[in-house]
C-alpha positions, 0 to 999 in steps of 0.5 A: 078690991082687986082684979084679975086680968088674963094676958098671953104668957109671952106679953107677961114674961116681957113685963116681968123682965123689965120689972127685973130690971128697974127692980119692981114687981110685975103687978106694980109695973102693970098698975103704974102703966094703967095709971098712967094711961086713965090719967092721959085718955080723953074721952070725946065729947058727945053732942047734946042732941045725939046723947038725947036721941033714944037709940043712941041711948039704947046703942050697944045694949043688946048682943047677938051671936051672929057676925055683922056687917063689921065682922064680914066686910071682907066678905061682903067687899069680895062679892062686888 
């Protein structure tokens, strides 16, 4: 099974140079990378009373199209 990932024509032109230049192909270079980093991230523990809390588990389940306070602190941070 394969994936498609979208990337900015500049970013891709960059790998595809270096892949020119340690004679690889630009997807094998890209899946060495990704490789390389699943196998270096750490995912942080979560403490057991705060995953058995119901709304934790419902967190980021819904989406909105409205911006939050996370989209607008600058906004908000202004009107002080």
């Amino acid at each position: 099974m394969g994936h498609a990932v979208m990337l900015p024509d500049a970013l891709y032109q960059k790998i595809q140079e270096y892949a020119a230049r340690s004679a690889q192909e630009p997807d094998e270079l890209i899946v060495a990378w990704v490789e390389d980093a699943a196998q270096q991230a750490t995912l942080p523990e979560i403490p057991a009373d705060l995953a058995n809390d119901p709304l934790f588990q419902i967190a980021g389940m819904f989406a909105s199209d409205q911006p939050g306070w996370v989209d607008r602190h600058d906004e908000y941070l202004a009107e002080e």
